[in-house]
N, C-alpha and C positions, 0 to 999 in steps of 0.2 A: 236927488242931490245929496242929503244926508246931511248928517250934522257936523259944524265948519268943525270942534274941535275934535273929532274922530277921525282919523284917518282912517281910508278905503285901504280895503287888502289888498297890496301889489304882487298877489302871486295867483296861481288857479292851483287847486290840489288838483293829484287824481283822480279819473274816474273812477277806477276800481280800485279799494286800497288791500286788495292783500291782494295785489298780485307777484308773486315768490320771485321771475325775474327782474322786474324792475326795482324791487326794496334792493336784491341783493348789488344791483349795480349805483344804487343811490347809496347805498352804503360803501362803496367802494371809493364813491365823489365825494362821500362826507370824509373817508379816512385820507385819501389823497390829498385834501386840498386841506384840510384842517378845517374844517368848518362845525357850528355850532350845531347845526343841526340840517333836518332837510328842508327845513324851507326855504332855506338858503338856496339850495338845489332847485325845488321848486321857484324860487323870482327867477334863476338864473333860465331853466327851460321858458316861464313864461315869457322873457325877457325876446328868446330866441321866437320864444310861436309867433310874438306879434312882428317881430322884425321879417320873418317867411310870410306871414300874412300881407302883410305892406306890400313887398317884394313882388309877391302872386297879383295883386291888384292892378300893380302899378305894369307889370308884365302883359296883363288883360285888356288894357286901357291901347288906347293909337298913341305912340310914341310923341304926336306932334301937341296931347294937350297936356302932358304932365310930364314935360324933359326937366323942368324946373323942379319937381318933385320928386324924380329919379335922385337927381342929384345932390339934391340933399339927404336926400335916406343914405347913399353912397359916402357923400362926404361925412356923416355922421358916424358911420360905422369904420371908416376910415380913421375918424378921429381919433374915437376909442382904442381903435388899435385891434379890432376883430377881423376887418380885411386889410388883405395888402392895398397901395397906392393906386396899382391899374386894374382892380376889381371891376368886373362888370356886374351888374342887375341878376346877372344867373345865378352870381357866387352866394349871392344871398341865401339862398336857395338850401346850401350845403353849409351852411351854419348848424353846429353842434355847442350842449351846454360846455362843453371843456374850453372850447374858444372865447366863454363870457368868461368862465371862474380863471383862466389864466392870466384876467385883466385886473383881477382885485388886488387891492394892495398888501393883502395879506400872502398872496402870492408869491407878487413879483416882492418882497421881503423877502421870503426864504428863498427865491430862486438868485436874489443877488448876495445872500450869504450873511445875512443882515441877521438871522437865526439860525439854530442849528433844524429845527420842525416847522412845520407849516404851525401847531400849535401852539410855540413858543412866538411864531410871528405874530399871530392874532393877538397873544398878553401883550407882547411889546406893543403892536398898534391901540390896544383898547389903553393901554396904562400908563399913554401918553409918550411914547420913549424914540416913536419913529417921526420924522418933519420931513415936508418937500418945501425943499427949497426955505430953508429954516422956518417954516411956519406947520406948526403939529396940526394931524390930521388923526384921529383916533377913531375911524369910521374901516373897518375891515373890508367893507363890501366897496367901498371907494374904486371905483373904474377908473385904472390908470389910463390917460390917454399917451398918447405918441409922443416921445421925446420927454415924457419926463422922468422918462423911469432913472435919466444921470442926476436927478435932482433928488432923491430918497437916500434917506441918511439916518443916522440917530439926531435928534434932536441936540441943540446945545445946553449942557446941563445936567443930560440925561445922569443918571445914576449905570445902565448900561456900557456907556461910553469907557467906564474904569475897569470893566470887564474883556473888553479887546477881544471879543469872539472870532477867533482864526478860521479861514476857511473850510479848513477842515474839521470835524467833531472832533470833541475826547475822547480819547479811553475810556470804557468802563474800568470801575474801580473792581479789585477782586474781591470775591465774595467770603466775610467773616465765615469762619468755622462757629458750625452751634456747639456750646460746652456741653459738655460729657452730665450725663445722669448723675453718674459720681460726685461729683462736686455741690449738686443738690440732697443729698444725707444731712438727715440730722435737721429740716425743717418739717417734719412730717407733724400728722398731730402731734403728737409726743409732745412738741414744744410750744405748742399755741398758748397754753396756759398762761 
């Protein structure tokens, strides 16, 4: 059971960890999605193994003792917003991690334009600055479910809010010229004294 104030790890690492392809495409989910790190990556696969597991059980079982248990693993996934409405039990099946991290609210922030990066969405969610439905949620890894993604906002109050981030990014600024050598004469030793 373990001890009540520890929390269990809710992820499995991998079995092999150097393996060259899989770091390189976990690093591609860490840079895509803005996330903190890979473990993030990792709850988000664990996330999917147990939900294909479920799925595989419930597929192997006679339809007539667990229709009630179908559908709730359906409705659930549905909830979240990882299948469509008329998904069946197969679809489960073809669940990948990019269907779980598209759900997090640090996502669906930068995909509604709420920041200009996935990484400036994550500060905004961690530094209190995003609310659904006027109530702040500062949890990055937050699974957005269905229909609320018209309730995310800035927060009222925000300090953000005065910033008016346009759909579209800025301009970079043009890059200062370095001063010429020249203009450094005349501090050499000579003048330390």
């Amino acid at each position: 059971m373990g001890h009540p104030r520890k929390a269990r790890k809710q992820y499995d690492t991998p079995s092999h960890p150097w393996n060259a392809d899989r770091i390189k495409q976990e690093n591609k989910l860490v840079q895509k999605y803005g996330l903190k790190n890979k473990k993030e990556v990792w709850k988000a696969e664990t996330m999917v193994k147990r939900y294909r597991r479920d799925a595989r059980e419930l597929l192997g079982m006679s339809s007539e003792h667990n229709s009630t248990e179908r559908q709730q693993l359906l409705n659930h996934l549905v909830t979240i917003g990882v299948l469509p409405e008329n998904a069946k039990l197969e679809d489960v099946l073809d669940l990948t991690v990019e269907d779980v991290l598209r759900r997090r609210l640090q996502t669906v922030v930068h995909r509604k334009g709420l920041a200009y990066t996935a990484k400036e969405a994550r500060v905004f969610v961690v530094h209190g600055h995003i609310a659904m439905n006027n109530r702040k949620i500062d949890s990055p890894s937050y699974l957005v479910k269905r229909g609320e993604e018209e309730l995310i906002g800035y927060y009222p109050g925000s300090a953000v809010i005065k910033l008016k981030i346009p759909e579209t990014p800025k301009k970079e600024k043009p890059k200062k010229e370095k001063p010429r050598r020249d203009s450094y004469r005349g501090r050499g030793r000579r003048n330390r004294r």
